[in-house]
Structures are given as C-alpha cells and as structure tokens.
C-alpha positions in Angstrom: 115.4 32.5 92.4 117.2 32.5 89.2 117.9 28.7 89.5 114.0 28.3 90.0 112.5 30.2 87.4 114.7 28.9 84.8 113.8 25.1 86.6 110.2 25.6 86.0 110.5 26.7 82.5 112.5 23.9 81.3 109.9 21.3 82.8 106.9 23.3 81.7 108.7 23.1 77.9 108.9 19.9 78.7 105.2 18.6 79.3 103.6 21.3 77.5 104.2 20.1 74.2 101.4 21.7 72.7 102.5 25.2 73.7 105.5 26.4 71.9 108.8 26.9 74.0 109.2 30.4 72.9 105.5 31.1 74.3 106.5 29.8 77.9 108.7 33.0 79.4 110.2 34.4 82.3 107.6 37.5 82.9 108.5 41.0 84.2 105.3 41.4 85.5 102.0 39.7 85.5 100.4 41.6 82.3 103.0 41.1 80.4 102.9 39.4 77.0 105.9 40.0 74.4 104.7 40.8 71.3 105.8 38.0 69.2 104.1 35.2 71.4 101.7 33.2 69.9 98.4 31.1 72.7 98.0 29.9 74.5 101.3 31.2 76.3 102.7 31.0 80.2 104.5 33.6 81.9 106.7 32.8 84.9 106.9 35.7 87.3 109.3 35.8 90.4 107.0 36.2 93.8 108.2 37.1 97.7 110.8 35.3 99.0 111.1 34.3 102.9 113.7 33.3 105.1 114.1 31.5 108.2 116.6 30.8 110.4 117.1 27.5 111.5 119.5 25.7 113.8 121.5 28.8 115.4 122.4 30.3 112.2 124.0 27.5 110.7 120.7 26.8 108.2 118.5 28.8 106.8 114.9 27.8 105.5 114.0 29.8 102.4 110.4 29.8 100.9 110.2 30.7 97.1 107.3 31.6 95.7 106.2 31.7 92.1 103.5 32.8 90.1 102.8 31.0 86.5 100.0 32.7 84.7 98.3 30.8 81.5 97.0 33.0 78.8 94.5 32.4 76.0 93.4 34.2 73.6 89.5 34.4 73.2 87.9 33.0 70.2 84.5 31.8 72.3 84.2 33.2 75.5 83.4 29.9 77.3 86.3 27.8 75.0 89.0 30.6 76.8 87.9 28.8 80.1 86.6 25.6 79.6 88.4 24.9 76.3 86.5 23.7 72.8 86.2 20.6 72.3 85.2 20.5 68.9 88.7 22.7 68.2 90.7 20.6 70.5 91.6 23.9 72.3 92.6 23.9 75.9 91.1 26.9 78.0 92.8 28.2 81.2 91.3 25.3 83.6 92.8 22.8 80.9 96.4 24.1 80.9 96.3 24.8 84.6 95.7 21.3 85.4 98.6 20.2 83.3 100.7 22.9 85.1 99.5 21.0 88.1 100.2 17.5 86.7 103.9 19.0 85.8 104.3 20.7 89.0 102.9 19.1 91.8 105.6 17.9 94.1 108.1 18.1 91.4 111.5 19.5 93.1 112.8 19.7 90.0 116.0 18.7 91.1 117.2 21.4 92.8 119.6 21.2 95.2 117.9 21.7 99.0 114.7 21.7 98.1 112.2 19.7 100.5 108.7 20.3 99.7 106.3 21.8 96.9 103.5 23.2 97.4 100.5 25.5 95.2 98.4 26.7 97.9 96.3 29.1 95.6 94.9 30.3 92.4 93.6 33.2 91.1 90.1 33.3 89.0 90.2 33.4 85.5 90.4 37.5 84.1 89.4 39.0 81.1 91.7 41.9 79.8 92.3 44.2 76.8 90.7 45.9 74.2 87.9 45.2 71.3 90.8 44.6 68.9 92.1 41.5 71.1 90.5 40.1 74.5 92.9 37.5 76.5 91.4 35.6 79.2 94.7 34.8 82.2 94.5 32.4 85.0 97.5 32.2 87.5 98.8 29.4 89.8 101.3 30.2 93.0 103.7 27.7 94.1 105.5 27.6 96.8 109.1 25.9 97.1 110.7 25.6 100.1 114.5 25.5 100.6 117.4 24.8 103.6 120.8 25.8 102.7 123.7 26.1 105.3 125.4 29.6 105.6 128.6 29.6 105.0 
C-alpha cells in the first residue's frame, strides 16, 4: 500500500500544479487537515485491501483501495462546489475532475498492476466551526494487483 499511496501523490503533484505539493498528503484519517496546509488541499487515505487467490496458490490477486478527499476552504458557499469563476477558483467538482483526468486508468507504473478503476464518490460535506467552514469531496479508486507468492 505504501508503494501506492506514495504513487498517487507524486502524479497528483504532478498535474495539480495549482495546488501546492506540501498541500497534497498522505492522511491518517479522512478529517484530517495539518495545520500548516494552505486550499485547496488533497488528502490521500489508505482504504480495505482484498486478496484473492489465484491459480492454486501460486498468484494472488490483490484489490487496493484508496480514498483521495479534496478540500476547500469556503469563501462563497456555491464557489466551494462549483468553483468562482470570476476568482478563477476551482471548487470540489473542479479538482475532482482533474483527479479523474490524472487518475483514470493510470497504473502509475507499478509493478503488477492490471486495471484502475473509481467506482464511487462521496457528496460534497460541509464541516467545522463559525471561525472556518471547509467544504470535502472524496473519490475511491480501486487498483487491482497479481503478484506470485514466493
């Protein structure tokens, strides 16, 4: 999983230019946000892992899954989901869909890895207090895996 999360990261970095790389992190859990991190901002949180075994023992098929959850912080309450185009501010949909355009069928060439997949996202979620409201989104993906036992 290690090899994944740190995968994901890199190539996220990569495309999402307009997010700095500090601001795109591995994340302990799905609320959190260090302090220093400036949005919008991606967390990259570990999910299940499942194993099956294929070909008599000699294979097994793994199926990582990974949750990347997009915060912004809310100026407008419409701009933190739709974006502001008058701003040039991306919202959650905005940066979601160039998780997707990053993502989508991108093995990130890992070793073993035969298909990609995001079968799901969550809806858009407004958290924390009248000093500072965030608005979070979160995509799955799905990465699937064979590797012989040795």
């Amino acid at each position: 999983m290690k090899d994944l999360l740190t995968a994901i990261q890199t190539q996220l970095r990569t495309d999402l230019t307009y997010i700095r790389d500090s601001d795109i992190y591995i994340a302990p859990h799905e609320n959190y946000i260090p302090t220093q991190v400036r949005f919008p901002a991606i967390g990259i949180k570990d999910g299940p892992v499942t194993r099956t075994e294929l070909t008599r023992g000699e294979v097994v098929e793994s199926e990582r899954a990974v949750s990347i959850i997009v915060y912004v912080k809310l100026a407008k309450p419409e701009a933190a989901v739709m974006g502001d185009d008058a701003t040039d501010k991306k919202g959650v949909l905005d940066i979601i869909n160039d998780i997707h355009d990053s993502l989508h069928g991108n093995k990130l060439s890992l070793s073993g890895t035969s298909h990609v997949f995001s079968p799901s996202e969550s809806e858009s979620e407004l958290f924390g207090d009248e000093s500072e409201y965030v608005q979070k989104k979160a995509v799955r993906y799905e990465y699937t895996q064979e590797e012989a036992i040795s």
